[in-house]
N, C-alpha and C positions, 0 to 999 in steps of 0.2 A: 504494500500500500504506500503510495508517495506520500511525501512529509507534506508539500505543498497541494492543496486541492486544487482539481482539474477546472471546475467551473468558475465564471469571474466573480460572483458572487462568495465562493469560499476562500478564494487567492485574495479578495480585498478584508473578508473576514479574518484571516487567520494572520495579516501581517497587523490589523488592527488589534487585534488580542498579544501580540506577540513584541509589538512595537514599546509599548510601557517598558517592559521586562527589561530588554535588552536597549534599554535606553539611561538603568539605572547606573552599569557599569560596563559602558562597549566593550572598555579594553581587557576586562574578565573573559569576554567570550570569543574576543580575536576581533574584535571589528572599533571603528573608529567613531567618534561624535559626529562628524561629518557626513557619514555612512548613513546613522539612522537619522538625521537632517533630512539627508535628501532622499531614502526611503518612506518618511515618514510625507513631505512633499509629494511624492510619486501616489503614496497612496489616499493620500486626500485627494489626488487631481484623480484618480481612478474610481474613487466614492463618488464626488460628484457627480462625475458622466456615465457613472452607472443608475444613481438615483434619476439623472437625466431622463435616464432611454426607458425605464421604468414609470416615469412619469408619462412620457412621449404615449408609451404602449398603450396607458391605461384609456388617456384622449381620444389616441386614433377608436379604440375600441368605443370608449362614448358618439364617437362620432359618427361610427359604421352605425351604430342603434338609431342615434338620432337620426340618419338618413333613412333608413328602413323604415323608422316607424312613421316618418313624415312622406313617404311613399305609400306606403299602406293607407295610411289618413287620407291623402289624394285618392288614392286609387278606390277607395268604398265608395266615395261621392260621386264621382267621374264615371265608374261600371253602373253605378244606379241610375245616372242621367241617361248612360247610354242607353239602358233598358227602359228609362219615363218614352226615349226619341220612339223606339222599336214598336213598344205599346202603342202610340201616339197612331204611329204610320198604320198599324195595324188595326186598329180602330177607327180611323179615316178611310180606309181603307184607298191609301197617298203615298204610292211610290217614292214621290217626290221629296217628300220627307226624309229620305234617307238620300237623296241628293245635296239638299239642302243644308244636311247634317254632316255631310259628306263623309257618310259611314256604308260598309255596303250591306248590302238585301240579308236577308236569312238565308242560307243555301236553300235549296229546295231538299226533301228528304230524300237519300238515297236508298232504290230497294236494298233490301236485304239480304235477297240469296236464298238459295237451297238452305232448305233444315241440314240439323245434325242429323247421319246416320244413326237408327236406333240400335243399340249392340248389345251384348252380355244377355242374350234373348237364355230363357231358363220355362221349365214346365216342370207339373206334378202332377200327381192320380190325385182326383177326387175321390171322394166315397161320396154313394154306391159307383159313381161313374161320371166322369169328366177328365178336362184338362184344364189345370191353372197356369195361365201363363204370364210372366214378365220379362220387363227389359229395360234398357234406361237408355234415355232421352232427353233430347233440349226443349224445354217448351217457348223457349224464345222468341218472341215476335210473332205471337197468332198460332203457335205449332201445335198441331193438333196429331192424330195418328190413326190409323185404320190397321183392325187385325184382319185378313186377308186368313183362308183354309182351301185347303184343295185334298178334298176325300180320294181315296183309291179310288180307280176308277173314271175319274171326271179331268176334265182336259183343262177347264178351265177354274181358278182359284174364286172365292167368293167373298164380299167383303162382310163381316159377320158385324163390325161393331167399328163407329169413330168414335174416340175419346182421348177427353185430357188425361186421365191416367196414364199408367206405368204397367197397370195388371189386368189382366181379364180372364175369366173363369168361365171355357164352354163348357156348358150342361148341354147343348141343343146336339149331340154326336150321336148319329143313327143309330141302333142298336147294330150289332154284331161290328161294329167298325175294325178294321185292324191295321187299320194304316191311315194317317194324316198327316198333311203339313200344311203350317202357318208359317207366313210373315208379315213381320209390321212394317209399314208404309208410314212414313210421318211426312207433313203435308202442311203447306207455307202460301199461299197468294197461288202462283200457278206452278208450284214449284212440288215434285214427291222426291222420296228416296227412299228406297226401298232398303231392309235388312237380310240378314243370310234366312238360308230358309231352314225352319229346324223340323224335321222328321222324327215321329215318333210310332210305332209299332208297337202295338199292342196286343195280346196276350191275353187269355180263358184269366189269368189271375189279375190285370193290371198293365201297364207299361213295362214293357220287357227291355227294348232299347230305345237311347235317342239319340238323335245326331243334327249335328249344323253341317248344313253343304253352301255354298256359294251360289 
């Protein structure tokens, strides 16, 4: 560990503690009256323009606040007028307003796009007999979803149920069924998209396997 500290704050500390001392009797410890003169010089001019920069710090820092908060002040006033201009125009139903204001229009909204794919599609046996099915999904901006089944046999899928849920529970499955697939379609303005399709085979006891195919 060095005798003298590394930061200027303990280099100005430790000759200030140490300066008394060795100012009682220089030539006991090798050094001269003149020595701790102008050490002791040195470090008064180094106390100073350290309290200096320390002072400096503390300002600029009041000063950075002071600008911030007198930005912010502005800026509540200024964003609310801008929105009295907006209202204004809007209410007049006066373009010109925002000419005059010479701020510009509202964007106009842009579509939104295809839904999220519905995914993590999952099923279970009911008692005496059904299928519970889930999935997860965006309901973001109007998304709605349709479950979609296509029985053995049938060429074409049928749409059983639109809903904001996540779950739906067929009861309505033919008697003797032993094959079906659902998938869910989720569904935005003019926009679908469909999920994988999950097959399930059923069985004298219940659902025997099931699968997602693409």
């Amino acid at each position: 560990m060095a005798t003298i500290p590394e930061t200027y704050i303990g280099r100005i500390e430790f000759f200030e503690s140490h300066l008394p001392i060795w100012a009682v009797d220089p030539v006991a410890i090798g050094l001269t009256a003149s020595q701790i003169v102008e050490l002791t010089t040195r470090t008064a001019t180094a106390r100073t323009n350290f309290d200096a920069q320390v002072a400096q710090q503390a300002a600029a820092r009041n000063s950075t606040q002071i600008q911030k908060d007198s930005n912010a002040f502005m800026y509540d006033l200024g964003a609310d007028l801008v929105k009295t201009i907006r209202a204004f125009a809007q209410t007049t139903n006066d373009p010109n307003v925002y000419t005059a204001a010479s701020i510009p229009p509202p964007a106009p909204p842009s579509p939104p796009g295809p839904p999220e794919m519905p995914t993590n599609l999952s099923a279970s046996i009911l008692s005496p007999f059904g299928i519970a099915l889930a999935w997860k999904g965006s309901l973001a901006k109007g998304t709605f979803f349709g479950i979609w089944r296509l029985l053995e046999g049938e060429v074409n899928a049928t749409l059983i149920k639109s809903t904001k849920d996540k779950s739906f529970e067929d009861r309505t499955l033919p008697d003797g069924t032993a094959s079906v697939q659902y998938y869910i379609t989720a569904y935005r303005d003019d926009f679908e998209v469909n999920s994988a399709t999950f097959t399930i085979q059923i069985g004298a006891n219940g659902a025997t396997s099931m699968s997602l195919a693409a």
